[in-house]
C-alpha positions as CSV (number, residue, x, y, z in Angstrom):
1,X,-43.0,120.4,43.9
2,X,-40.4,118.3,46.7
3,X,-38.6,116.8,43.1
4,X,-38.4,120.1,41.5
5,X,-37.0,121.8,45.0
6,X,-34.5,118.8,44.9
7,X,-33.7,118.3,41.6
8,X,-32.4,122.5,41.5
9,X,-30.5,122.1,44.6
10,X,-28.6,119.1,43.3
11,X,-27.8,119.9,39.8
12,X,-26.8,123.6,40.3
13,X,-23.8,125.5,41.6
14,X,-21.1,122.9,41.3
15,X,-22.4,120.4,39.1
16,X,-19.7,118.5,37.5
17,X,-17.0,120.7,38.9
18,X,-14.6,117.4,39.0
19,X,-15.6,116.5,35.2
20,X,-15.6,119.6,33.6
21,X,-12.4,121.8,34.8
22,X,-8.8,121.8,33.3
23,X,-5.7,119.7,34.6
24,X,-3.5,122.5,35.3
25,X,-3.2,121.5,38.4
26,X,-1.6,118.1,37.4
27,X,-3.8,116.5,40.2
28,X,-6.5,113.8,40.7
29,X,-9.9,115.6,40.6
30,X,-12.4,115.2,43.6
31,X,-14.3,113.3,41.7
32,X,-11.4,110.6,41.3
33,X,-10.2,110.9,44.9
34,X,-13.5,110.4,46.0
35,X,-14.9,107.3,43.6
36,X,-11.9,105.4,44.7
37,X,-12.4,106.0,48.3
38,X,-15.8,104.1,47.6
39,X,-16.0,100.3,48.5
40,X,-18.9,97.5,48.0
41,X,-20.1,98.7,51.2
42,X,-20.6,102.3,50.5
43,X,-24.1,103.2,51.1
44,X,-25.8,105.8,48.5
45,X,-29.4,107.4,49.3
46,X,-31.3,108.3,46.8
47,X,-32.4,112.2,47.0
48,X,-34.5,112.8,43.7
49,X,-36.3,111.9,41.2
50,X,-37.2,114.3,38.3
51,X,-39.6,113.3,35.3
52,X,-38.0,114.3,31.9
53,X,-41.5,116.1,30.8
54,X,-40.5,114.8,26.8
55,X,-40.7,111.7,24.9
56,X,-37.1,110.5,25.6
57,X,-36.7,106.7,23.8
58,X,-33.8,105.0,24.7
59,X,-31.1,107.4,27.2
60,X,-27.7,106.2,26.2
61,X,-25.5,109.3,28.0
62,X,-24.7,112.6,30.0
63,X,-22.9,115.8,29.6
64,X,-23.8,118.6,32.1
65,X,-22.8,122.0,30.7
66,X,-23.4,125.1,32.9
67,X,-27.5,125.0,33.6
68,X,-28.1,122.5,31.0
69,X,-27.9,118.7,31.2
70,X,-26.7,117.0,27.2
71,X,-28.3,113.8,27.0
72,X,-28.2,111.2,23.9
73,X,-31.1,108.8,23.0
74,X,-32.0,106.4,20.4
75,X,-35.2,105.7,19.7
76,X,-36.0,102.8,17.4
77,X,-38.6,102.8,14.4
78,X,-37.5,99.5,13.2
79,X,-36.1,97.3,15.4
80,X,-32.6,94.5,14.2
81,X,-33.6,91.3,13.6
82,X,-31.1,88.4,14.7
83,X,-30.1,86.7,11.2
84,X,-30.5,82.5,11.6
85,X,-26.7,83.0,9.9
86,X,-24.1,85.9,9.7
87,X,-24.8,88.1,6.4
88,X,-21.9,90.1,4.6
89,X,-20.6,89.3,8.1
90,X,-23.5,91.2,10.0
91,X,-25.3,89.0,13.2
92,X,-28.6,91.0,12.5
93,X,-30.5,94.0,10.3
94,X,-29.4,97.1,10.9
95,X,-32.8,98.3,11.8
96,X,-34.0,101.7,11.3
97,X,-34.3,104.5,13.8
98,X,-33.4,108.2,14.7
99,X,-30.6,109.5,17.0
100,X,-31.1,112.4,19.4
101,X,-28.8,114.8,21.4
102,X,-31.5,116.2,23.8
103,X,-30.7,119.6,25.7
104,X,-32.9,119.9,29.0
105,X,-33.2,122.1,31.6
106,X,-33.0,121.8,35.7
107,X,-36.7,120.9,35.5
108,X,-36.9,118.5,32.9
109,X,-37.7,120.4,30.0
110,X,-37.0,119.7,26.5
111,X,-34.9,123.2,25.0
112,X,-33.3,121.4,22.0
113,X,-33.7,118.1,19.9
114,X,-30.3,117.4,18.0
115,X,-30.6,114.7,15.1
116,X,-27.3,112.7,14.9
117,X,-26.4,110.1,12.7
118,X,-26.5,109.3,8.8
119,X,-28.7,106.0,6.9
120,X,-28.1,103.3,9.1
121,X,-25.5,105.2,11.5
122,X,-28.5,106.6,13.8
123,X,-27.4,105.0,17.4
124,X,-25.8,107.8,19.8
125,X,-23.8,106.2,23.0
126,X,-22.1,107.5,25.8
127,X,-20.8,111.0,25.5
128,X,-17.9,113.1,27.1
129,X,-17.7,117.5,27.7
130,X,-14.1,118.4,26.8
131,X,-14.1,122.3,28.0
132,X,-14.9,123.3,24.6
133,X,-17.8,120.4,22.7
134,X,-19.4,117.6,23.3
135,X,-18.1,114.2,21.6
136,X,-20.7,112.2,20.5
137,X,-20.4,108.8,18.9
138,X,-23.5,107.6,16.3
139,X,-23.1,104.0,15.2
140,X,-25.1,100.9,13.6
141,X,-27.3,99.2,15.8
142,X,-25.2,96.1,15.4
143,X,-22.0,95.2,17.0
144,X,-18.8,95.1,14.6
145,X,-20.4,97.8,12.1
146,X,-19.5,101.0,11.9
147,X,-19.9,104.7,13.9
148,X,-19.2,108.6,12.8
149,X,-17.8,110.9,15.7
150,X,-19.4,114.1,16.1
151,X,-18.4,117.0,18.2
152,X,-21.5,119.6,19.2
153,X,-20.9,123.2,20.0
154,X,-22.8,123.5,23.3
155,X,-23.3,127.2,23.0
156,X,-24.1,127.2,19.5
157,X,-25.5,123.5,18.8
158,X,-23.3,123.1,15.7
159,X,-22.7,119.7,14.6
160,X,-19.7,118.6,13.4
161,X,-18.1,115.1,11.9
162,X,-14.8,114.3,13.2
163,X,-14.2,111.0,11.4
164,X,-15.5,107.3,11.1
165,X,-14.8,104.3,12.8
166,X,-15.0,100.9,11.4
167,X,-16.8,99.1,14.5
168,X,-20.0,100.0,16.5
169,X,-18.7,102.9,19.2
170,X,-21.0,102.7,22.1
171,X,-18.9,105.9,24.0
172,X,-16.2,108.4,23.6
173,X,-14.2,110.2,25.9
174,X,-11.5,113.0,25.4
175,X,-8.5,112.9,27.5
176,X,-7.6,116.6,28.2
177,X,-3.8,115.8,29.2
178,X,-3.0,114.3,25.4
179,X,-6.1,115.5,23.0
180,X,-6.7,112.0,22.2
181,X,-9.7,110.4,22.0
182,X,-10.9,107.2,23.3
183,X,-13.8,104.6,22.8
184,X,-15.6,101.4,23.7
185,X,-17.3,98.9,20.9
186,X,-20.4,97.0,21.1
187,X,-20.1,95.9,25.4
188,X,-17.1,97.6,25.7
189,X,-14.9,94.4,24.5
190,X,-12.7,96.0,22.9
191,X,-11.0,99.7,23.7
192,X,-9.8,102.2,21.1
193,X,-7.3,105.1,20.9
194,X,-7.4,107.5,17.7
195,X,-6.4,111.3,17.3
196,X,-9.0,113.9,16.6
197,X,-8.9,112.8,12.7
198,X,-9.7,109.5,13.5
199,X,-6.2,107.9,13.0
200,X,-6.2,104.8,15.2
201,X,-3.1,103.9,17.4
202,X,-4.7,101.6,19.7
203,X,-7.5,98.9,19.8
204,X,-6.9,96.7,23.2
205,X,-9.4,94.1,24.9
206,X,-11.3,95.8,27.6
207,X,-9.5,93.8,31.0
208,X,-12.4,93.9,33.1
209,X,-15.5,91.2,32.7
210,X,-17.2,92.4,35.0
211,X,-19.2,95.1,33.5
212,X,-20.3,96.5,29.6
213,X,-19.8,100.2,30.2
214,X,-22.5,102.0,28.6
215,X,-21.1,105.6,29.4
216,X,-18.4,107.2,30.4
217,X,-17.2,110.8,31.6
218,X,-13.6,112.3,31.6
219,X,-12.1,112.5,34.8
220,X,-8.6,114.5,36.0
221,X,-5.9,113.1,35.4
222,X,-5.9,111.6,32.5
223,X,-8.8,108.7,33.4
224,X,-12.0,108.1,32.2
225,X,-15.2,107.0,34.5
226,X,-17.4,104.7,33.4
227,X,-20.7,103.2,34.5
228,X,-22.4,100.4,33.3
229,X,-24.2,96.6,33.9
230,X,-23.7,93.1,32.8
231,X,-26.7,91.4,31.9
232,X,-26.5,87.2,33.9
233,X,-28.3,84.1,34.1
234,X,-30.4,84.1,37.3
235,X,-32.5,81.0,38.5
236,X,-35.7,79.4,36.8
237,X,-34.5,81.1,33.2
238,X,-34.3,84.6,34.2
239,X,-31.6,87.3,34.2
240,X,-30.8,90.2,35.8
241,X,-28.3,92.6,35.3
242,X,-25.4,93.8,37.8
243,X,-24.4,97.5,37.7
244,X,-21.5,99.2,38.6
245,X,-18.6,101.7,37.8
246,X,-15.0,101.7,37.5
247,X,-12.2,104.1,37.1
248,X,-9.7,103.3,33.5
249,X,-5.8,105.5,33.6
250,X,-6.9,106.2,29.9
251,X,-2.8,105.6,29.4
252,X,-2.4,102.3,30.2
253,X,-6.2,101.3,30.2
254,X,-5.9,99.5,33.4
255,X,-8.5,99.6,35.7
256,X,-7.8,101.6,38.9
257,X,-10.6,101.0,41.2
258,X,-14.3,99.0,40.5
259,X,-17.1,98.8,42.5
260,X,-21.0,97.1,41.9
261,X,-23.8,99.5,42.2
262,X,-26.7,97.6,43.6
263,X,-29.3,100.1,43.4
264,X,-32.2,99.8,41.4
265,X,-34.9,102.2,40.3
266,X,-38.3,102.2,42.2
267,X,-39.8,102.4,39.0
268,X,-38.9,99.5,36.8
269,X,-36.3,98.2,39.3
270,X,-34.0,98.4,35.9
271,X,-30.1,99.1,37.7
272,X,-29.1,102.4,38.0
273,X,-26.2,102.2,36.1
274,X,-28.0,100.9,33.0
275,X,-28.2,104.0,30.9
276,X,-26.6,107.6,31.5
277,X,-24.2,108.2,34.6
278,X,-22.6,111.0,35.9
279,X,-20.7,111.8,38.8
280,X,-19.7,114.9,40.9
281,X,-18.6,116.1,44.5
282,X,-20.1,118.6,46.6
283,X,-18.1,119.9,49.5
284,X,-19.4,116.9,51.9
285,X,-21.1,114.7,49.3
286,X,-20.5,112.1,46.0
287,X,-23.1,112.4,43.6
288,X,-24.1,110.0,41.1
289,X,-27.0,111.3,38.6
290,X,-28.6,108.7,36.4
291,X,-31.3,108.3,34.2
292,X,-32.3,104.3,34.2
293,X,-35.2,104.0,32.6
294,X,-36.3,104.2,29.0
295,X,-39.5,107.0,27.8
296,X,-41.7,104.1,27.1
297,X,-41.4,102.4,30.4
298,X,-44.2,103.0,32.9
299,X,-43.4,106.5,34.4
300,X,-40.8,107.6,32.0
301,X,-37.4,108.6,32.3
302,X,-36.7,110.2,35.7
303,X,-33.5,112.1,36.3
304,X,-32.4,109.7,39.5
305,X,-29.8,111.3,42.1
306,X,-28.1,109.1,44.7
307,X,-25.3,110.5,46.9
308,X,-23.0,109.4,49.7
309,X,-20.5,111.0,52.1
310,X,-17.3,111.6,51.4
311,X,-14.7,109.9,53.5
Protein backbone atom coordinates (compact mmCIF):
# COMPACT_ATOMS: atom_id res chain seq x y z
CA UNK A 1 0.00 0.00 0.00
CA UNK A 2 3.30 2.62 1.02
CA UNK A 3 4.30 2.18 -3.04
CA UNK A 4 0.91 2.80 -4.32
CA UNK A 5 0.42 5.97 -1.78
CA UNK A 6 3.89 7.06 -3.23
CA UNK A 7 3.84 6.18 -6.56
CA UNK A 8 0.22 8.62 -6.95
CA UNK A 9 1.71 11.43 -5.11
CA UNK A 10 4.73 11.48 -7.46
CA UNK A 11 3.43 10.88 -10.83
CA UNK A 12 0.33 13.16 -10.55
CA UNK A 13 -0.39 16.92 -10.69
CA UNK A 14 2.66 18.23 -12.43
CA UNK A 15 4.13 15.34 -13.97
CA UNK A 16 6.24 16.34 -16.85
CA UNK A 17 5.26 19.91 -16.63
CA UNK A 18 8.92 20.85 -18.01
CA UNK A 19 8.71 18.14 -20.89
CA UNK A 20 5.46 18.51 -22.05
CA UNK A 21 4.41 22.41 -22.34
CA UNK A 22 5.05 24.77 -25.34
CA UNK A 23 8.09 27.26 -25.82
CA UNK A 24 6.18 30.33 -26.06
CA UNK A 25 7.83 31.57 -23.58
CA UNK A 26 11.21 31.42 -25.51
CA UNK A 27 12.83 30.19 -22.07
CA UNK A 28 14.82 27.23 -20.58
CA UNK A 29 12.23 24.92 -18.94
CA UNK A 30 12.66 23.97 -15.13
CA UNK A 31 13.46 20.97 -16.13
CA UNK A 32 16.68 22.32 -18.04
CA UNK A 33 17.50 24.99 -15.47
CA UNK A 34 17.42 22.46 -12.99
CA UNK A 35 19.41 19.24 -14.65
CA UNK A 36 22.25 21.60 -15.27
CA UNK A 37 22.32 22.94 -11.78
CA UNK A 38 23.11 19.16 -10.95
CA UNK A 39 26.82 18.09 -10.41
CA UNK A 40 28.61 14.45 -9.72
CA UNK A 41 27.88 15.24 -6.28
CA UNK A 42 24.22 15.69 -6.35
CA UNK A 43 22.58 13.34 -4.09
CA UNK A 44 19.12 11.64 -5.34
CA UNK A 45 16.89 9.50 -2.80
CA UNK A 46 15.06 7.09 -4.06
CA UNK A 47 11.07 7.53 -2.92
CA UNK A 48 9.24 4.62 -4.85
CA UNK A 49 9.10 1.76 -6.23
CA UNK A 50 5.99 0.48 -8.12
CA UNK A 51 5.64 -3.13 -9.81
CA UNK A 52 4.30 -2.86 -13.40
CA UNK A 53 1.44 -5.69 -12.62
CA UNK A 54 2.00 -6.96 -16.70
CA UNK A 55 4.45 -8.99 -18.46
CA UNK A 56 6.66 -6.02 -19.74
CA UNK A 57 9.92 -7.67 -21.73
CA UNK A 58 12.50 -5.49 -22.42
CA UNK A 59 11.46 -1.36 -21.40
CA UNK A 60 13.18 0.68 -23.95
CA UNK A 61 11.24 4.35 -23.19
CA UNK A 62 8.87 6.95 -21.49
CA UNK A 63 6.25 9.37 -22.40
CA UNK A 64 3.94 10.62 -19.64
CA UNK A 65 0.70 11.96 -20.97
CA UNK A 66 -1.88 13.38 -18.55
CA UNK A 67 -2.68 10.26 -15.97
CA UNK A 68 -1.05 7.84 -18.20
CA UNK A 69 2.59 6.75 -18.42
CA UNK A 70 3.58 5.57 -22.66
CA UNK A 71 6.13 3.08 -22.34
CA UNK A 72 7.86 1.01 -25.29
CA UNK A 73 9.24 -2.65 -24.91
CA UNK A 74 10.69 -5.29 -27.01
CA UNK A 75 10.35 -8.52 -26.19
CA UNK A 76 12.31 -11.14 -28.06
CA UNK A 77 11.00 -14.61 -29.39
CA UNK A 78 14.06 -15.27 -31.25
CA UNK A 79 17.06 -13.89 -30.19
CA UNK A 80 20.24 -12.38 -33.17
CA UNK A 81 22.94 -14.54 -33.48
CA UNK A 82 26.50 -12.94 -33.90
CA UNK A 83 27.53 -14.13 -37.61
CA UNK A 84 31.49 -15.67 -37.42
CA UNK A 85 31.61 -13.03 -40.69
CA UNK A 86 29.47 -9.97 -41.80
CA UNK A 87 26.49 -11.19 -44.20
CA UNK A 88 24.95 -8.86 -46.95
CA UNK A 89 26.88 -6.50 -44.59
CA UNK A 90 24.71 -7.54 -41.36
CA UNK A 91 27.10 -8.49 -37.94
CA UNK A 92 24.23 -10.92 -36.83
CA UNK A 93 20.42 -12.42 -37.55
CA UNK A 94 17.85 -10.22 -37.27
CA UNK A 95 16.11 -12.32 -34.80
CA UNK A 96 12.48 -12.42 -34.42
CA UNK A 97 10.37 -10.67 -31.89
CA UNK A 98 7.28 -8.26 -31.15
CA UNK A 99 7.34 -4.53 -30.37
CA UNK A 100 5.00 -2.96 -27.75
CA UNK A 101 3.81 0.58 -26.92
CA UNK A 102 2.33 -0.18 -23.39
CA UNK A 103 -0.22 2.45 -21.86
CA UNK A 104 -0.31 2.01 -17.87
CA UNK A 105 -1.84 3.65 -15.31
CA UNK A 106 -0.64 5.43 -11.86
CA UNK A 107 -0.81 1.94 -10.34
CA UNK A 108 0.84 -0.16 -12.69
CA UNK A 109 -1.77 -1.43 -14.72
CA UNK A 110 -1.74 -2.50 -18.18
CA UNK A 111 -4.82 -0.24 -20.22
CA UNK A 112 -3.46 -0.73 -23.75
CA UNK A 113 -0.88 -3.07 -25.67
CA UNK A 114 0.18 -1.22 -29.03
CA UNK A 115 1.96 -3.65 -31.57
CA UNK A 116 4.69 -1.58 -33.57
CA UNK A 117 6.87 -2.58 -36.11
CA UNK A 118 6.67 -4.54 -39.51
CA UNK A 119 8.77 -8.39 -40.39
CA UNK A 120 12.00 -7.87 -39.01
CA UNK A 121 11.46 -4.00 -37.93
CA UNK A 122 9.84 -5.04 -34.43
CA UNK A 123 12.43 -3.13 -31.91
CA UNK A 124 10.82 0.13 -30.29
CA UNK A 125 13.50 2.70 -28.58
CA UNK A 126 13.34 5.68 -26.78
CA UNK A 127 10.29 7.85 -27.45
CA UNK A 128 9.48 11.69 -27.23
CA UNK A 129 5.49 13.53 -26.41
CA UNK A 130 5.40 16.42 -28.85
CA UNK A 131 2.00 18.21 -27.48
CA UNK A 132 0.10 16.45 -30.03
CA UNK A 133 1.61 12.30 -30.55
CA UNK A 134 4.01 10.20 -29.50
CA UNK A 135 7.08 9.52 -31.90
CA UNK A 136 8.12 6.17 -31.81
CA UNK A 137 10.99 4.64 -33.61
CA UNK A 138 10.71 0.50 -34.50
CA UNK A 139 13.99 -0.77 -35.92
CA UNK A 140 15.99 -4.18 -36.65
CA UNK A 141 17.58 -5.61 -33.83
CA UNK A 142 20.95 -5.11 -35.39
CA UNK A 143 23.00 -2.01 -35.69
CA UNK A 144 23.33 -0.38 -39.22
CA UNK A 145 19.81 -1.91 -40.45
CA UNK A 146 17.02 -0.16 -40.86
CA UNK A 147 13.89 1.59 -38.60
CA UNK A 148 10.15 2.98 -39.57
CA UNK A 149 8.98 6.19 -37.44
CA UNK A 150 5.65 6.04 -36.03
CA UNK A 151 3.62 8.71 -34.48
CA UNK A 152 0.65 7.36 -31.92
CA UNK A 153 -2.38 9.49 -31.17
CA UNK A 154 -2.42 9.34 -27.41
CA UNK A 155 -6.05 10.02 -27.07
CA UNK A 156 -7.08 7.86 -29.76
CA UNK A 157 -4.16 5.19 -30.02
CA UNK A 158 -3.87 5.54 -33.85
CA UNK A 159 -0.77 4.48 -35.32
CA UNK A 160 0.71 6.20 -37.93
CA UNK A 161 4.11 5.71 -40.30
CA UNK A 162 5.96 8.78 -40.75
CA UNK A 163 8.85 7.44 -42.89
CA UNK A 164 11.91 5.00 -42.86
CA UNK A 165 15.33 5.31 -41.97
CA UNK A 166 18.10 3.41 -43.38
CA UNK A 167 20.01 2.61 -39.96
CA UNK A 168 18.84 1.03 -36.55
CA UNK A 169 17.08 4.19 -34.63
CA UNK A 170 17.31 3.48 -31.02
CA UNK A 171 15.30 7.10 -30.07
CA UNK A 172 13.57 10.06 -31.52
CA UNK A 173 12.85 13.30 -30.30
CA UNK A 174 10.79 16.30 -31.76
CA UNK A 175 12.13 19.65 -31.36
CA UNK A 176 9.09 21.95 -30.83
CA UNK A 177 11.03 25.30 -31.87
CA UNK A 178 11.78 23.91 -35.63
CA UNK A 179 9.31 20.63 -36.19
CA UNK A 180 12.23 18.71 -36.90
CA UNK A 181 12.93 15.57 -35.78
CA UNK A 182 15.96 14.02 -34.32
CA UNK A 183 17.55 10.46 -33.61
CA UNK A 184 20.23 8.29 -32.26
CA UNK A 185 21.57 4.81 -34.13
CA UNK A 186 22.64 1.68 -32.61
CA UNK A 187 24.71 3.37 -29.16
CA UNK A 188 23.93 6.63 -30.09
CA UNK A 189 27.17 6.88 -32.43
CA UNK A 190 25.93 8.64 -34.79
CA UNK A 191 23.00 11.57 -34.56
CA UNK A 192 20.39 12.31 -37.20
CA UNK A 193 18.24 15.27 -38.35
CA UNK A 194 15.28 14.67 -40.95
CA UNK A 195 11.89 16.63 -41.44
CA UNK A 196 8.65 14.98 -40.62
CA UNK A 197 8.75 13.03 -44.08
CA UNK A 198 11.82 11.59 -43.32
CA UNK A 199 14.14 13.78 -45.54
CA UNK A 200 17.59 13.75 -43.85
CA UNK A 201 19.65 16.98 -43.45
CA UNK A 202 21.97 15.88 -40.89
CA UNK A 203 23.85 12.62 -39.75
CA UNK A 204 26.79 13.82 -37.17
CA UNK A 205 28.95 11.58 -34.74
CA UNK A 206 27.52 11.72 -31.29
CA UNK A 207 30.67 13.98 -29.41
CA UNK A 208 30.25 12.49 -26.10
CA UNK A 209 31.91 8.86 -25.25
CA UNK A 210 30.92 8.72 -22.29
CA UNK A 211 27.49 7.28 -22.50
CA UNK A 212 25.03 5.23 -25.25
CA UNK A 213 21.78 7.06 -24.64
CA UNK A 214 19.05 4.71 -24.62
CA UNK A 215 16.18 7.43 -24.26
CA UNK A 216 15.65 10.68 -24.59
CA UNK A 217 12.79 13.41 -23.80
CA UNK A 218 12.36 16.91 -25.43
CA UNK A 219 13.31 19.64 -23.24
CA UNK A 220 12.49 23.74 -23.66
CA UNK A 221 14.41 25.22 -25.64
CA UNK A 222 15.16 23.52 -28.30
CA UNK A 223 17.33 20.54 -26.37
CA UNK A 224 16.82 17.12 -25.99
CA UNK A 225 17.57 15.04 -22.46
CA UNK A 226 18.94 11.96 -22.63
CA UNK A 227 19.71 9.14 -20.21
CA UNK A 228 21.62 6.27 -20.73
CA UNK A 229 24.93 3.75 -19.69
CA UNK A 230 28.09 2.56 -21.14
CA UNK A 231 28.72 -0.94 -20.61
CA UNK A 232 33.15 -1.28 -19.31
CA UNK A 233 35.66 -3.77 -18.56
CA UNK A 234 35.82 -4.14 -14.82
CA UNK A 235 38.47 -6.41 -12.99
CA UNK A 236 38.79 -10.39 -13.08
CA UNK A 237 36.68 -10.30 -16.65
CA UNK A 238 33.73 -8.58 -15.58
CA UNK A 239 31.83 -5.44 -16.63
CA UNK A 240 29.69 -3.12 -15.44
CA UNK A 241 27.93 -0.45 -16.80
CA UNK A 242 28.06 3.44 -15.90
CA UNK A 243 24.88 5.45 -16.15
CA UNK A 244 24.23 8.88 -16.54
CA UNK A 245 22.41 11.84 -18.41
CA UNK A 246 23.29 14.77 -20.40
CA UNK A 247 21.63 17.67 -21.88
CA UNK A 248 22.20 18.06 -26.27
CA UNK A 249 21.13 22.10 -27.89
CA UNK A 250 19.42 19.86 -30.51
CA UNK A 251 20.87 22.89 -33.02
CA UNK A 252 24.24 22.41 -32.72
CA UNK A 253 24.21 18.93 -30.98
CA UNK A 254 26.75 19.96 -28.48
CA UNK A 255 26.45 18.71 -25.26
CA UNK A 256 25.58 21.38 -22.59
CA UNK A 257 25.89 19.76 -19.29
CA UNK A 258 26.63 15.72 -18.38
CA UNK A 259 26.57 14.17 -15.26
CA UNK A 260 27.07 10.02 -14.11
CA UNK A 261 24.14 8.58 -12.34
CA UNK A 262 25.49 6.09 -9.82
CA UNK A 263 22.50 4.60 -8.63
CA UNK A 264 21.53 1.23 -9.00
CA UNK A 265 18.33 -0.68 -8.57
CA UNK A 266 17.95 -2.76 -5.21
CA UNK A 267 16.58 -5.35 -7.33
CA UNK A 268 19.11 -6.48 -9.87
CA UNK A 269 21.58 -3.66 -9.00
CA UNK A 270 21.15 -3.08 -13.11
CA UNK A 271 21.89 1.25 -13.35
CA UNK A 272 19.14 3.28 -13.30
CA UNK A 273 19.65 4.81 -16.31
CA UNK A 274 19.65 1.60 -18.26
CA UNK A 275 16.27 1.56 -19.83
CA UNK A 276 13.39 4.34 -19.68
CA UNK A 277 14.13 7.90 -18.10
CA UNK A 278 12.19 10.72 -17.43
CA UNK A 279 12.63 13.84 -15.70
CA UNK A 280 10.44 16.61 -14.08
CA UNK A 281 10.38 19.40 -11.42
CA UNK A 282 8.13 19.82 -8.63
CA UNK A 283 8.08 23.21 -6.89
CA UNK A 284 11.15 22.13 -4.47
CA UNK A 285 12.12 18.88 -6.09
CA UNK A 286 13.98 17.12 -9.46
CA UNK A 287 12.51 14.00 -10.33
CA UNK A 288 13.94 11.31 -12.29
CA UNK A 289 11.46 8.26 -12.99
CA UNK A 290 12.96 5.17 -14.34
CA UNK A 291 12.20 1.73 -15.08
CA UNK A 292 15.64 -0.41 -14.92
CA UNK A 293 14.89 -3.66 -14.98
CA UNK A 294 13.56 -6.02 -17.63
CA UNK A 295 9.86 -8.28 -16.94
CA UNK A 296 11.85 -11.39 -16.71
CA UNK A 297 14.28 -10.31 -14.11
CA UNK A 298 13.54 -11.43 -10.52
CA UNK A 299 10.80 -8.95 -9.30
CA UNK A 300 9.87 -7.45 -12.54
CA UNK A 301 9.87 -4.12 -13.77
CA UNK A 302 9.36 -1.50 -11.05
CA UNK A 303 8.48 2.08 -11.89
CA UNK A 304 11.78 3.57 -9.75
CA UNK A 305 11.55 7.34 -8.63
CA UNK A 306 14.58 9.19 -7.35
CA UNK A 307 14.53 12.89 -6.58
CA UNK A 308 16.80 15.68 -5.35
CA UNK A 309 16.44 19.29 -4.26
CA UNK A 310 16.49 21.96 -6.31
CA UNK A 311 19.23 24.41 -5.85
Amino acid sequence: MRSRILISTALTGVLLTGLTTADASGKDSGVARAFEATTRSTAWTQVARVPLKFPTYHPQGFALVGDLIFMTSVEVLEAPVKYPEPVDGYDRSPGKGIGHLFVIDRQGNLKKDIHLGEGTAYHPGGIDYDGQNLWVPAAEYRPDSRAIIYTVDPKTYRVTERFRANDHVGGVVRDRTTGLVHGVSWGSRTLYEWTTTGRKLESVSNESHILDYQDCDYVARGKQLCGGVTTLPGPANTTYDLGGLALLDLRTNRILHEIPFPYFSPTTNHSATRNPVALETTPTKLRLVTAPDDGENPGGTEIQIYESPLS
